[in-house]
Structure formats: structure tokens, C-alpha cells
TORKOL-4160 file (C-alpha; in steps of 0.2 Angstrom, whole numbers, padded with zeros to 4 digits, m for minus):
80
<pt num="1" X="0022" Y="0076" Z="0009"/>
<pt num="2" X="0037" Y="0071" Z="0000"/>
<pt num="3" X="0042" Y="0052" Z="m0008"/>
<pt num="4" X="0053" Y="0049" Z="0007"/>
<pt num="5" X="0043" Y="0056" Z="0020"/>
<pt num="6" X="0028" Y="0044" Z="0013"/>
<pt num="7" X="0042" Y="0031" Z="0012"/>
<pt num="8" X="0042" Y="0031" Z="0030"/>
<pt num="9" X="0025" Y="0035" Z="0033"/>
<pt num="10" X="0021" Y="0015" Z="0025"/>
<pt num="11" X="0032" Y="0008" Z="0037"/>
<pt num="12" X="0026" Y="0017" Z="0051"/>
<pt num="13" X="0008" Y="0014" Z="0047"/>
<pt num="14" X="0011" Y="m0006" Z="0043"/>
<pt num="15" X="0024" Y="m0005" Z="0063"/>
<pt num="16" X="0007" Y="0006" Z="0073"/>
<pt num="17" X="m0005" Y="m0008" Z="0065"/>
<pt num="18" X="0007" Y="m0025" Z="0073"/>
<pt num="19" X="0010" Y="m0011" Z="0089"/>
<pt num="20" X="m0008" Y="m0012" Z="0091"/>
<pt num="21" X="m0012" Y="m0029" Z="0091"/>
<pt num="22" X="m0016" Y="m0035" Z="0074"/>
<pt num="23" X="m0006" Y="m0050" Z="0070"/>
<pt num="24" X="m0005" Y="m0041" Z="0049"/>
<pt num="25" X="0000" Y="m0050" Z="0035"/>
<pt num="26" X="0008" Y="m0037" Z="0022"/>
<pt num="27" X="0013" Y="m0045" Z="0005"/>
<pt num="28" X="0020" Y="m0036" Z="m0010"/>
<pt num="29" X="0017" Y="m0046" Z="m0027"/>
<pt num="30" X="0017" Y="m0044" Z="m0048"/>
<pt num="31" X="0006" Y="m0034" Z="m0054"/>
<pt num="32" X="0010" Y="m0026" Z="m0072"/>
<pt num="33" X="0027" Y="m0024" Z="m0072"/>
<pt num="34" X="0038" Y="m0008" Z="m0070"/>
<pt num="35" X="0032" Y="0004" Z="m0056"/>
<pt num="36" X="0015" Y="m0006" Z="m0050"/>
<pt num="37" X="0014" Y="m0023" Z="m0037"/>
<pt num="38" X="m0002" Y="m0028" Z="m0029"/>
<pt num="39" X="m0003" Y="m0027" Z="m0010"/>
<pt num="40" X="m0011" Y="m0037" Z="0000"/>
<pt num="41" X="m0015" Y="m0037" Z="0018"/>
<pt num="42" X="m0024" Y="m0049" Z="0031"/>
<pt num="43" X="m0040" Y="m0045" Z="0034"/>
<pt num="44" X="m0040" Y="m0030" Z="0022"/>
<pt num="45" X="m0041" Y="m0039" Z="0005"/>
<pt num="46" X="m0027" Y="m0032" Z="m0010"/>
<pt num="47" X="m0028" Y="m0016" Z="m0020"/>
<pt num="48" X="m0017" Y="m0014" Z="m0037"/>
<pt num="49" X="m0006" Y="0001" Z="m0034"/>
<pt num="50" X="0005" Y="0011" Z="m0046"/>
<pt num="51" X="0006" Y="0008" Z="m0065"/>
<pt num="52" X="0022" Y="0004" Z="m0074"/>
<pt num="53" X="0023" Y="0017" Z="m0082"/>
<pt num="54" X="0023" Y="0030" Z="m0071"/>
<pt num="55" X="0037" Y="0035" Z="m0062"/>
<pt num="56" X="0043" Y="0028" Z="m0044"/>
<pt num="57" X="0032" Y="0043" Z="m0035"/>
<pt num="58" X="0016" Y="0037" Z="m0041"/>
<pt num="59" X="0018" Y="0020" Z="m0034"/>
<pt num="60" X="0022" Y="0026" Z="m0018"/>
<pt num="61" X="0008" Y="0038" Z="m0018"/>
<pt num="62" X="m0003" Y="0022" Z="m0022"/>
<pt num="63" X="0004" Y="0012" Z="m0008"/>
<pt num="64" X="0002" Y="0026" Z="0006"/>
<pt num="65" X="m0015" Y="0031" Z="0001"/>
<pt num="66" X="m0021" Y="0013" Z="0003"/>
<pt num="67" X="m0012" Y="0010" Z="0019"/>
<pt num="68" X="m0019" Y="0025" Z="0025"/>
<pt num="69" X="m0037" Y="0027" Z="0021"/>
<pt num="70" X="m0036" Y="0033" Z="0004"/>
<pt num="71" X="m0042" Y="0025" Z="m0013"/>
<pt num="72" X="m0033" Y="0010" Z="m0017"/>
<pt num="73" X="m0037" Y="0003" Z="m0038"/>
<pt num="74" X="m0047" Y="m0012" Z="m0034"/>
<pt num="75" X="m0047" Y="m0014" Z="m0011"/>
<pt num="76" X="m0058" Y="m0028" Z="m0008"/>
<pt num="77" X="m0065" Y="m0029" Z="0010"/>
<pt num="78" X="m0069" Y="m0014" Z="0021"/>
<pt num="79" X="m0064" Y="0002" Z="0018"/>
<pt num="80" X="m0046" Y="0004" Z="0020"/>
């Protein structure tokens, strides 16, 4: 899957969830810098995704894989 095409898989994922009922929370914060933020979503906990030094790719990689079932760095609650 290309960056753009994970780009819009995010939103979707983050629109299906509120489509099915979940009032969702998403929240982007500071994390280290450079090409990282912390997410955090009601009811799901916060994972650390990308590194700053990495290149743009590798954030959204981060970011899809913990909105879609995937390892996030540090997702606290249950298995997202």
C-alpha cells in the first residue's frame, strides 16, 4: 500500500469507527519532534508513532498500523 493510499486509509478507518457508533476521540500530540506525535484515542489508550528522524513514510506507517490492528510503540488498553 502506498503513503497516499494509507493516507486515506487513516481517515477512513477513524470515519467507519464514528459511522459505527462509537462516539471516538482522536488526538494528535508532541511527541519527539520531526516525523513522530503521540495518538491517542478514547477508549483505546495512545501509542508513540514514527521517530523524527525517519522520513514522513514511516510516520504514516506507524499511524495506520495502530489504527488498524497493527503494533503501535507503547498502545495502552486492549489490542488495537
Amino acid at each position: 500500500m502506498t503513503t497516499p493510499d494509507k493516507c486515506e486509509a487513516i481517515l477512513r478507518e477513524i470515519i467507519n469507527r464514528v459511522n459505527a457508533d462509537e462516539r471516538i476521540f482522536v488526538a494528535f500530540s508532541k511527541d519527539c519532534g520531526g516525523n513522530s506525535c503521540t495518538l491517542e484515542i478514547t477508549q483505546s489508550g495512545h501509542t508513540h508513532c514514527g521517530i523524527n528522524e525517519e522520513p514522513w513514510s514511516f510516520l504514516v506507517d506507524s499511524i495506520h498500523a495502530a489504527l488498524t490492528g497493527g503494533p503501535g510503540l507503547s498502545f495502552a488498553g486492549g489490542g488495537r
